[in-house]
N, C-alpha and C positions, 0 to 999 in steps of 0.2 A: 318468577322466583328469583330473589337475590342474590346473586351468588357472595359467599363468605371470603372474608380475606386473609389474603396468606398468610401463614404464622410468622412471618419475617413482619407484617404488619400491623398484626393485635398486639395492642396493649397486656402487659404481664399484669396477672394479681396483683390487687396491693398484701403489701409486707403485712404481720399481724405483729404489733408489741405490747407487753405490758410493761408501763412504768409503776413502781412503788416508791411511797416514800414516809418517812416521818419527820418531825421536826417542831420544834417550839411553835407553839398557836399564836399566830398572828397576823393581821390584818393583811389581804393581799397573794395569797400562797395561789390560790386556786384561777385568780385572772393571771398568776404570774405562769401557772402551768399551761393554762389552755391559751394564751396568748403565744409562749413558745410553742406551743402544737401547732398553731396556726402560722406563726409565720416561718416556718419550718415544711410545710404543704402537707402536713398530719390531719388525721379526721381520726375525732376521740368519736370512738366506736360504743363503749358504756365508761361510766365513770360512779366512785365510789368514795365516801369522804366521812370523817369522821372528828369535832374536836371533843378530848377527854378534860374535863374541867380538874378533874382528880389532881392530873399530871401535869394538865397544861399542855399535854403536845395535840399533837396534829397528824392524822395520819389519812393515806389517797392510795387507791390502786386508779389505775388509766388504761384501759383495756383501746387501744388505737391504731390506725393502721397506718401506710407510709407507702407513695411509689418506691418500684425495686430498685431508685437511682440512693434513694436515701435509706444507707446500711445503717445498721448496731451501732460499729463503733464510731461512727458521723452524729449520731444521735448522740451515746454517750458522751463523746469530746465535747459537741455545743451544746449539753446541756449541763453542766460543770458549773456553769458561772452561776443559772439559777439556784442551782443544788447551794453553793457554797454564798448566796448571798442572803438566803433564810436560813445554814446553819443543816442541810438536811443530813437525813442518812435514809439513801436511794440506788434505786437498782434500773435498769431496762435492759429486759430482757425479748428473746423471740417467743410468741403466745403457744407458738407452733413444736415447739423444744420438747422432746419428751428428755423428763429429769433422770438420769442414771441415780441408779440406789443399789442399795445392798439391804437385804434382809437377813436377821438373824433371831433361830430357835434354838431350844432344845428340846424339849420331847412331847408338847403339846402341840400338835400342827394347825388345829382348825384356821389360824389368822395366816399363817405360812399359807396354805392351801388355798383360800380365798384368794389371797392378795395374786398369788401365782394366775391364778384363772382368771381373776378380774383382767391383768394388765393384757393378758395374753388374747381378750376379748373386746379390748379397745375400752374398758371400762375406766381404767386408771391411766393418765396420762404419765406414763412410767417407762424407765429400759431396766428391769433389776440384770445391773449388772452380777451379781453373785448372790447365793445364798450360805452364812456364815452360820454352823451350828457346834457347840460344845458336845452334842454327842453325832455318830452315825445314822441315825434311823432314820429319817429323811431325806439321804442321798439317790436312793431310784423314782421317790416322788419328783426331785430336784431333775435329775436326771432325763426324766420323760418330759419335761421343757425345755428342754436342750439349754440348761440354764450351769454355769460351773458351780460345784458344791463342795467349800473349804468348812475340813474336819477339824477345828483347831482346837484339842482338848485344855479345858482350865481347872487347872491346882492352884492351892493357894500361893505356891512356890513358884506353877510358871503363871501364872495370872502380868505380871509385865510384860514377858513375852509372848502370847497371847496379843495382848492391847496391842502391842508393837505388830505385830503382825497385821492387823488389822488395821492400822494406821498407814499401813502401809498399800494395802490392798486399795482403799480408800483413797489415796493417793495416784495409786499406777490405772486406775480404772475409772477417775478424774469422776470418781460418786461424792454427790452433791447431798444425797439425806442417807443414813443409816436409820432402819425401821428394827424394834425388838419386837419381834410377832411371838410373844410368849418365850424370851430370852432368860432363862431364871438364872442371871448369875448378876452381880452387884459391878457396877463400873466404877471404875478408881476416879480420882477427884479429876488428877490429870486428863482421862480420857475423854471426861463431861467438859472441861475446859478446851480441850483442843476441839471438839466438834459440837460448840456452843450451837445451841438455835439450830443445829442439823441432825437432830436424834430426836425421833420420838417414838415411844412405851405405850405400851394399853395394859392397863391393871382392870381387875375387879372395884367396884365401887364401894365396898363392904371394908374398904379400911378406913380407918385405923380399929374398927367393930372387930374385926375377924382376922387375924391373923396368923402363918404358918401355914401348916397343911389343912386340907380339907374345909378351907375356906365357907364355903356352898353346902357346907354338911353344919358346920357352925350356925350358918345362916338359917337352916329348918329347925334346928333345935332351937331357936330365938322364936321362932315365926314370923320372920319377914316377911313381905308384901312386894316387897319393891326391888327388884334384879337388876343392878344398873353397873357399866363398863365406861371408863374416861382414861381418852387417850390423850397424854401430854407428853410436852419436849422433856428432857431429862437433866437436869440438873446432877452435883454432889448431895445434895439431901433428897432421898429416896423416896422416889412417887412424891416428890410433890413439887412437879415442875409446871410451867403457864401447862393449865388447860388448854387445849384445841377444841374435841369436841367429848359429849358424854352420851349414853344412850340408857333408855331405861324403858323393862317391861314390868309390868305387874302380874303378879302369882298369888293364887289362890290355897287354900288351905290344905287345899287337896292334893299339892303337889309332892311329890315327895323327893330327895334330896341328887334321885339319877336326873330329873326334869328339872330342877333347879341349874344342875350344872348342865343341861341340853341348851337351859335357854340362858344362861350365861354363856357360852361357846357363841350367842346367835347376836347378842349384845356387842360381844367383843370384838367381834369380825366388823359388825356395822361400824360402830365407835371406830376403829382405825383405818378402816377404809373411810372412809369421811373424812378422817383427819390427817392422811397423807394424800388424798385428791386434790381437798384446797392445799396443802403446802404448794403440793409440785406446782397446781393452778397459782404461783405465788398469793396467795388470799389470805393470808396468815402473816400480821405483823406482830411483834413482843411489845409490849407495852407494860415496860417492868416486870413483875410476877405475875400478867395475865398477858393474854390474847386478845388480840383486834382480827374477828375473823369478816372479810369479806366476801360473804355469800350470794 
């Protein structure tokens, strides 16, 4: 039998990185990226690539790994030149990073609840750092994940400070996405501008059909067929920012309007869990008013 050798003499894991990126489509982009991998000691692990003839750009996730000699910011620095000689807009980051978030309800939990259990299960590559809700009722679900839970109520009057608060938390707790897991309050224009590309909603699929309350009750008295939930980034014009993902089941005649809204609850949880897995998994690039998702 061999004997093993000392941990002073095995070699460490290699590093796990993802690079993303976009950029004007053109000839070159992809030997320019895997030749820097390569003469850099990188081994692209999967790779993902995409051109939009619509737009003209060009978009690459790089899922790759790196001895522990060769950091982030080594990586980043020497890769600057390529970034800036195609024009990109690109990131590299660690594969291994769980993303800090903040989730925010109010008084619908089922997507709150999920998301809680998922991460807490290794299911979502997530840290939520807080959960943000406009009323209390959620604070001992919150609570029982040893997770902090800010009360921050919104009037129309304090609705800036509110945002400010939240901009703030967002800041001191260095969260990278904010998720509305059934958030029913309207964000100011400024709020959707400072956390551009880092916010995303899950609505019912039944708009602009159904709107107000009782959505799902609207919808049986129609006779729908089709129960579908799409989770997108959030823009100043409401619900209708890039798609991420959508989900949809089909219902029978015989459903009636409490099982309509059972199996919307069942939609909406899917839909957003999906759609903040690839973020955090960086797999989600913009591509003007839609999505480039990398699955």
């Amino acid at each position: 039998m061999s004997e093993s050798l000392p941990e002073s003499e095995r070699s460490a894991d290699p590093e796990q990185y993802v690079l993303t990126l976009s950029c004007p489509d053109r000839k070159g982009i992809v030997h320019a990226v895997s030749s820097y991998l390569f003469m850099t000691g990188c081994n692209i692990e999967d790779s993902q690539q995409f051109g939009d003839p619509g737009t003209g750009l060009f978009f690459m996730r790089v899922h790759f790994s790196a001895e522990p000699s060769v950091t982030v910011d080594k990586l980043r620095a020497s890769f600057a030149a390529v970034g800036s000689s195609f024009g990109m807009d690109w990131r590299i980051v660690r594969a291994g990073e769980r993303m800090r978030v903040i989730l925010m309800v109010s008084k619908f939990g089922h997507c709150l609840n999920d998301l809680l259990f998922r991460s807490r299960i290794g299911a979502l590559p997530v840290e939520i750092a807080a959960v943000v809700s406009n009323h209390p009722d959620f604070g001992e679900l919150v609570d029982s994940y040893d997770i902090p839970f800010h009360h921050i109520p919104v009037t129309r009057d304090t609705k800036p400070e509110a945002e400010g608060r939240l901009l703030r938390l967002v800041a001191d707790e260095g969260v990278e996405l904010v998720v509305l897991a059934r958030y029913m309050q309207v964000l100011s224009e400024n709020l959707c501008r400072e956390l551009s590309g880092r916010i995303i909603n899950i609505h019912h699929s039944f708009l602009p059909s159904f709107k107000g309350a009782k959505p799902y009750h609207q919808a049986h008295a129609r006779g729908v067929k089709l129960i579908g939930a799409t989770a997108h980034y959030v823009t100043a014009d409401l619900d209708e920012g890039p798609i991420i993902e959508q989900e949809v089941e089909r219902v029978g005649h015989e459903a009636t309007p409490e099982q309509l809204v059972a199996v919307g609850r069942d939609v909406e949880c899917q839909a957003l869990a999906r759609a903040v897995k690839w973020h955090s998994e960086h797999r989600v690039l913009l591509n003007g008013q839609r999505t480039v998702v990398f699955t």
